[in-house]
C-alpha positions in Angstrom: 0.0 0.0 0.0 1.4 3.4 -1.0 0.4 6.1 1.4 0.8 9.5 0.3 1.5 13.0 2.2 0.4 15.2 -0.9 -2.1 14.4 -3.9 -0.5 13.5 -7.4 -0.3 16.5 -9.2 -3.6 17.1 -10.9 -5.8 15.8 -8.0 -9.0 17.5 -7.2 -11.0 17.9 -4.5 -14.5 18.9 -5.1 -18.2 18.2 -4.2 -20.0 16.8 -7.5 -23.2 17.9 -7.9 -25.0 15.2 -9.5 -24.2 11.4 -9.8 -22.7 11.4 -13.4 -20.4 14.1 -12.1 -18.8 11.7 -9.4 -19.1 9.5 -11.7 -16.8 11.4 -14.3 -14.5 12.8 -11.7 -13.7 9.3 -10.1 -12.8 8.2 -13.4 -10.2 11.7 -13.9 -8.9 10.7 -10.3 -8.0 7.5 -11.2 -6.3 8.3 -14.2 -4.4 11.0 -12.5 -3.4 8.3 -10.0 -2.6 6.0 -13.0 -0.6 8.6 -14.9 1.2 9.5 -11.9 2.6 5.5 -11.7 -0.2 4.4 -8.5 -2.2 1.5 -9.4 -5.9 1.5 -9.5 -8.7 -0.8 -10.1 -12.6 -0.2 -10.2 -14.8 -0.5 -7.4 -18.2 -1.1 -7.4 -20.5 1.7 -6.5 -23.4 2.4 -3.8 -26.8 2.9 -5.2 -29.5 4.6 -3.8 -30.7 3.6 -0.3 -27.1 2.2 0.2 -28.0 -0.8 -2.3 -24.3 -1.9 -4.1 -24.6 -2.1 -8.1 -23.2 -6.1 -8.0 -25.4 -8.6 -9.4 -25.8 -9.4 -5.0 -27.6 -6.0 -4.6 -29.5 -6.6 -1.6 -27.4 -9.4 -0.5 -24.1 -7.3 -0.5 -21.9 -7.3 2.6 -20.0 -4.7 1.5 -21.9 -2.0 -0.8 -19.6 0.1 -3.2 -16.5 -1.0 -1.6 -15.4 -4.2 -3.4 -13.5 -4.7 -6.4 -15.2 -5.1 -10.0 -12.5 -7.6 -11.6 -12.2 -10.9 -10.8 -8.7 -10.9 -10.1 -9.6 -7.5 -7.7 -7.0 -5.6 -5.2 -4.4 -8.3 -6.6 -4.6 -6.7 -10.0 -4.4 -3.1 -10.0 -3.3 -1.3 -13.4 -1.5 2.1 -14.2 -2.6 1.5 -18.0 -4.7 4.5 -19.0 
């Protein structure tokens, strides 16, 4: 795990005001952290009424916080 003291140059830190634009601006973060040589890999994301978007939905332990690849934390990239 790389811990950092300062953002990678480019970094943001912003409120969205709708859902697309977290959306969009986890997608630039992660690209900044990609570009910037720190690995990432996709998430899955909370829905409404704290429901995850995995095919478990209601039967999620862990809502938005678990890994979208099969391979998951073990496979992060830096490809853009």
């Amino acid at each position: 795990m790389v811990l950092l003291e300062t953002p990678p140059v480019g970094l943001r830190m912003i409120e969205p005001a709708s859902s697309e634009e977290f959306i969009a601006s986890l997608l630039t973060d992660a690209l900044v952290y990609a570009s910037n040589d720190l690995p990432v890999f996709p998430c899955h994301s909370p829905k409404k009424k704290g429901l995850c978007d995995c095919p478990k939905g209601e039967g999620c332990d862990s809502p938005g916080k678990h890994p979208r690849t099969i391979a998951g934390y073990t496979d992060p990239s830096t490809e853009e």
